[in-house]
C-alpha positions as CSV (number, residue, x, y, z in Angstrom):
1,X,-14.7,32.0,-12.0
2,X,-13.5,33.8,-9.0
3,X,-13.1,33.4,-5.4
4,X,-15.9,35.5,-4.6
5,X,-18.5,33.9,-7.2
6,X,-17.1,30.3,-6.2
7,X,-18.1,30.9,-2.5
8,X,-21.4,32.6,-3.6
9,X,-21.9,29.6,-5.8
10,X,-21.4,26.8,-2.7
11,X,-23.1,29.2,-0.1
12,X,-26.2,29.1,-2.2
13,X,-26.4,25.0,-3.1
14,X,-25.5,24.9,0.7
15,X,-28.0,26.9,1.6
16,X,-26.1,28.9,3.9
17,X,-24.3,32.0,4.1
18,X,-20.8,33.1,2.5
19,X,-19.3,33.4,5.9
20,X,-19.7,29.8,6.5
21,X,-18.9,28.6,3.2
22,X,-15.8,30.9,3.2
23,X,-15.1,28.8,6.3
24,X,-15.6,25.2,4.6
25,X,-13.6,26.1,1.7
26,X,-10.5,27.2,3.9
27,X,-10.9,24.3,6.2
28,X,-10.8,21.9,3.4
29,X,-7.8,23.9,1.9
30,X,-5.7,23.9,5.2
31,X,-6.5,20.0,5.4
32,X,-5.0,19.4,2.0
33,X,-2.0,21.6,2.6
34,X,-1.5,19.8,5.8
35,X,-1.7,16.0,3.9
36,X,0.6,17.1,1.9
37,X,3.1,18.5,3.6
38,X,3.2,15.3,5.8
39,X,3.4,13.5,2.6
40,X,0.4,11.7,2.4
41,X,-2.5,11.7,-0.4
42,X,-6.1,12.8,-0.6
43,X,-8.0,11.1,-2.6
44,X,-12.0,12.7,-3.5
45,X,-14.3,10.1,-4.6
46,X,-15.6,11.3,-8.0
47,X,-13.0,13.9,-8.9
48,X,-9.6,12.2,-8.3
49,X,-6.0,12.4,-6.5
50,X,-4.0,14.8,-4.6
51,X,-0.5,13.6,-4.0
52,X,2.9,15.3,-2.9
53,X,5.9,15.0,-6.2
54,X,9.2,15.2,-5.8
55,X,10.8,16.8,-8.6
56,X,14.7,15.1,-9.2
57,X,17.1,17.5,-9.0
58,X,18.6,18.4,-12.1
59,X,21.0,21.0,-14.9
60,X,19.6,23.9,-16.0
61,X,21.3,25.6,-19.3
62,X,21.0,29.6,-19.7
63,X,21.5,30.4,-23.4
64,X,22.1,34.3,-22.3
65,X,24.9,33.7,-20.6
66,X,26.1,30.1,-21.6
67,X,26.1,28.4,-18.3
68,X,24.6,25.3,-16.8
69,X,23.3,26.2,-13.2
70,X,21.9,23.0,-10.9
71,X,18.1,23.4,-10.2
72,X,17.8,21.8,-6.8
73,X,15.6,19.5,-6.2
74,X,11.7,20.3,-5.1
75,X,8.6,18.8,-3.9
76,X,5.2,20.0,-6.1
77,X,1.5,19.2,-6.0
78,X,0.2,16.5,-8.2
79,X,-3.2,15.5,-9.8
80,X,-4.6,12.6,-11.2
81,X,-8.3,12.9,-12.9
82,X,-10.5,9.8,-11.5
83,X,-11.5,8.1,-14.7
84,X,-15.3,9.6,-13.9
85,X,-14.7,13.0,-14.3
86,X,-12.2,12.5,-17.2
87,X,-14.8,10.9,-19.1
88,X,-17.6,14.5,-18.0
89,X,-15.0,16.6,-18.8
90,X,-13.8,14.7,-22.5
91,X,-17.5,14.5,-23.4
């Protein structure tokens, strides 16, 4: 699914326009990218966990050229399934 069929999808059970659900979707992004950048968690009932991981910093080898290089050390986006939707999705 695209992004235009995913806001066409939640305008219509919304019963509203695509402008306005445009607008929900990219509030609720910026929220989440603000959380986590802060360092804190969301957590969505039903559906699961967004937290902030940071990655250890770590040796790198490059077979092309026979070198170890030092891959610095990073922060990514984790998700954990809640054990409801695991169970919707395994079914």
């Amino acid at each position: 699914m695209n992004n235009k069929t995913f806001i066409d999808e939640i305008a219509k059970k919304l019963d509203t326009d695509a402008e306005e659900a445009q607008l929900q979707v990219d509030t609720l992004v910026g929220m989440l990218h603000t959380l986590l950048t802060d360092g804190s968690s969301l957590n969505v009932k039903d559906f699961g966990t967004f937290s902030p991981k940071t990655k250890a910093e770590r040796k790198m080898y490059n077979p092309s050229t026979r070198t170890f290089n030092i891959v610095p050390a990073r922060t990514t986006i984790g998700f954990k399934m809640n054990t409801a939707l695991k169970d919707k999705v395994n079914a």
